[in-house]
C-alpha positions in Angstrom: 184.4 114.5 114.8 182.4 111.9 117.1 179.7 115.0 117.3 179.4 115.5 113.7 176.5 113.8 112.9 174.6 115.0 116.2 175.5 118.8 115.2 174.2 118.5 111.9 170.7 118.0 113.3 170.1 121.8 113.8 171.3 122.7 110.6 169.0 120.1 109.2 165.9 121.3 111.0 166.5 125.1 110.5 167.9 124.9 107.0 164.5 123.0 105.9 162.1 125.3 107.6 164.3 128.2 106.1 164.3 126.8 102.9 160.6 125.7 102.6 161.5 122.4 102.2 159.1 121.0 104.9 156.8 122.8 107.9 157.9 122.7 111.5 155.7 120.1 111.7 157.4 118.0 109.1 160.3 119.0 110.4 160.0 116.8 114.0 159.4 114.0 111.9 162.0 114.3 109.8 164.5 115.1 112.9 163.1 112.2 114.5 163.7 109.9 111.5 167.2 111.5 111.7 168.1 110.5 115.2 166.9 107.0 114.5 169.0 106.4 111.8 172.1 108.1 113.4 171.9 106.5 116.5 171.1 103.3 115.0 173.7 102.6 112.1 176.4 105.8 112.6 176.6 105.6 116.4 175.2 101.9 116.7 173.7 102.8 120.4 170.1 102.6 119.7 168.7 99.6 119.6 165.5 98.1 118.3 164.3 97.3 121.6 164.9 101.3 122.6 163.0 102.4 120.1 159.2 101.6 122.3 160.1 103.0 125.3 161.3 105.9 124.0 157.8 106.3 122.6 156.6 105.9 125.5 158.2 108.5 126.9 157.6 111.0 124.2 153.9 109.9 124.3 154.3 111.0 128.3 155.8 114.9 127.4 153.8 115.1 124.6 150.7 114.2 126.8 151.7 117.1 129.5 152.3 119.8 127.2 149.7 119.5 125.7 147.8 119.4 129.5 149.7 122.7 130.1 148.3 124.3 126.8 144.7 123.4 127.1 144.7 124.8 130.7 147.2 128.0 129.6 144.3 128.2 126.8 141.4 128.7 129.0 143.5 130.7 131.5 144.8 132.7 128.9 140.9 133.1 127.6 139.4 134.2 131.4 142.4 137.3 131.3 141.3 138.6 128.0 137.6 138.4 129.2 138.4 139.9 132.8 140.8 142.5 130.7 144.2 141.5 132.6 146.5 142.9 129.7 144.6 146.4 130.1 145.1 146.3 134.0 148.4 145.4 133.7 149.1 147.5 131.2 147.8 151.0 133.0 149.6 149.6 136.0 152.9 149.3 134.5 152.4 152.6 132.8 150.8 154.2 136.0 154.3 153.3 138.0 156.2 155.1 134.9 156.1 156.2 131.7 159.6 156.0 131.1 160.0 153.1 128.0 163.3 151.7 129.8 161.8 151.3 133.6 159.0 149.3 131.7 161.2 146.8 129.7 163.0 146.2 132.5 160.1 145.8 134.1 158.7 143.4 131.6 162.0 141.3 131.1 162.6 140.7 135.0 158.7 139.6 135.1 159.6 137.0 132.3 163.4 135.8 133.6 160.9 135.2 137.4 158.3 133.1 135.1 161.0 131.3 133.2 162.4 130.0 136.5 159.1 128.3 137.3 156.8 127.8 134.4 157.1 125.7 131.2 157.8 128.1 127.8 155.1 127.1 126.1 152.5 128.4 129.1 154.4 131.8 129.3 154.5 132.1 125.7 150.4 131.4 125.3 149.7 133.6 128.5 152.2 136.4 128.5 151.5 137.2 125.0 148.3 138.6 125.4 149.1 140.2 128.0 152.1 141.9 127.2 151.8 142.8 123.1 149.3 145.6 123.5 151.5 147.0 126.3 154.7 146.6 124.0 152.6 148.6 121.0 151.8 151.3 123.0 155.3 151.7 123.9 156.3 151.7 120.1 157.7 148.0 120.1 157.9 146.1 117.1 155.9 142.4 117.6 158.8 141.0 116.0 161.0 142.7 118.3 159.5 141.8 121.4 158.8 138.4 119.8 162.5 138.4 119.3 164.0 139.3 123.1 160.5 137.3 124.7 162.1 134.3 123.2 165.5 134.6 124.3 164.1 135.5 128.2 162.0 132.1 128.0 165.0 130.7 126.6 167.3 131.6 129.7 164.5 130.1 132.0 165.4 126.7 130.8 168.8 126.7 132.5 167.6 128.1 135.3 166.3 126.3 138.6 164.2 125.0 139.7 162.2 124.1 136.7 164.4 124.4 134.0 163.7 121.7 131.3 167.3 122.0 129.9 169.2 122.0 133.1 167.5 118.7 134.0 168.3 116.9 130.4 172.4 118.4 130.8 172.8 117.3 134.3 171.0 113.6 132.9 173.0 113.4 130.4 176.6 114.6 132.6 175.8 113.0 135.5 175.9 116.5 137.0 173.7 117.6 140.6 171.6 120.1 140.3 173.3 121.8 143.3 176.7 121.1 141.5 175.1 122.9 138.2 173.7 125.9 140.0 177.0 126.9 141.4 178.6 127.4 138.1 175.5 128.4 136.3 176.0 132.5 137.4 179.0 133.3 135.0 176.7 132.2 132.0 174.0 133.6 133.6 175.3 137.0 133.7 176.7 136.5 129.8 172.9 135.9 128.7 171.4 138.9 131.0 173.8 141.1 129.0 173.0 139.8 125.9 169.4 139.6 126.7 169.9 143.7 127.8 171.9 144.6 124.3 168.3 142.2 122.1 166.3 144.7 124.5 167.8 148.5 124.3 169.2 147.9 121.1 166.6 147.1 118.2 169.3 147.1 115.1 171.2 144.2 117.2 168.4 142.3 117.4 166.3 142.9 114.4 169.4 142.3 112.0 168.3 138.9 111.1 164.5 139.1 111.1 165.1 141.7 108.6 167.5 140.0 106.0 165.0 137.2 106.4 161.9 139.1 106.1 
């Protein structure tokens, strides 16, 4: 019951944006106003005196993010102009034209980048790069959309730059070395579920399409 409040975040955030209540935008204000509040007069652990460092610190990510998506931005800009997604594209293709040796392809390429680059970088550069490849293959942008995200997503638990892993083993106390070891059971869960969003499109477009 102590985690009540805390889980009721994501329902909040998702059920507004569903709903059309408020933007994503809106949506990290109104989380933030959230946790403030919660942590302040439910949990009484935040304390006025938190509350500027904190910004500080958000001020900090916020501030290298956005660093990482001007340069992924002109990076991203250079491989259209030198026509990286074509070369990669007849590359990939001129290894095999078989549609599963590609994917797998495509998804290993993304679990290595995961494991080293922030999302937001791999998401800005990799789409470019990869969408006309996944059209020619007959992919839906929603699909690959759909099992992109969930590769990015397993790069965040995944050493050594994996922005989750970092805030769980903060918040646990846990070594890195210590969270590694027993990562690999999970790890193999979210390759096979990542495997059934790839090879099979009903699994994975089930909810886009009730949504949509």
């Amino acid at each position: 019951m102590d985690a009540l409040w805390a889980l009721l975040m994501p329902i909040l955030i998702v059920g507004g944006m569903l709903t059309g209540i408020f933007t994503p935008t809106e949506a990290a204000v109104i989380a933030s106003l959230y946790a403030f509040l919660v942590g302040k007069f439910v949990y009484k652990e935040l304390k006025l005196k938190d509350v500027l460092p904190i910004c500080r610190q958000v001020f900090k990510q916020t501030a290298q993010v956005t660093i990482i998506i001007a340069a992924a931005g002109v990076l991203g800009w250079l491989m259209t102009k030198e026509r990286i997604p074509t070369i990669l594209s007849e590359a990939l293709l001129s290894v095999t034209d078989n549609k599963v040796i590609i994917l797998l392809l495509v998804n290993l390429i993304l679990l290595v980048l995961g494991c080293f680059m922030e999302t937001t970088a791999i998401v800005l550069l990799m789409t470019p790069v990869l969408l006309p490849l996944m059209t020619t293959l007959g992919i839906s942008p929603v699909h690959f959309g759909v099992f992109m995200i969930l590769n990015l997503c397993i790069g965040l638990i995944t050493p050594p730059v994996g922005m989750c892993m970092y805030i769980g083993c903060g918040i646990s106390g846990c070594s890195i070395g210590e969270f590694s070891k027993k990562l690999w059971p999970f790890f193999a869960a979210l390759v096979i579920a990542l495997l059934i969003t790839v090879f099979c499109e009903p699994v994975s477009m089930f909810l886009p399409k009730l949504l949509f």
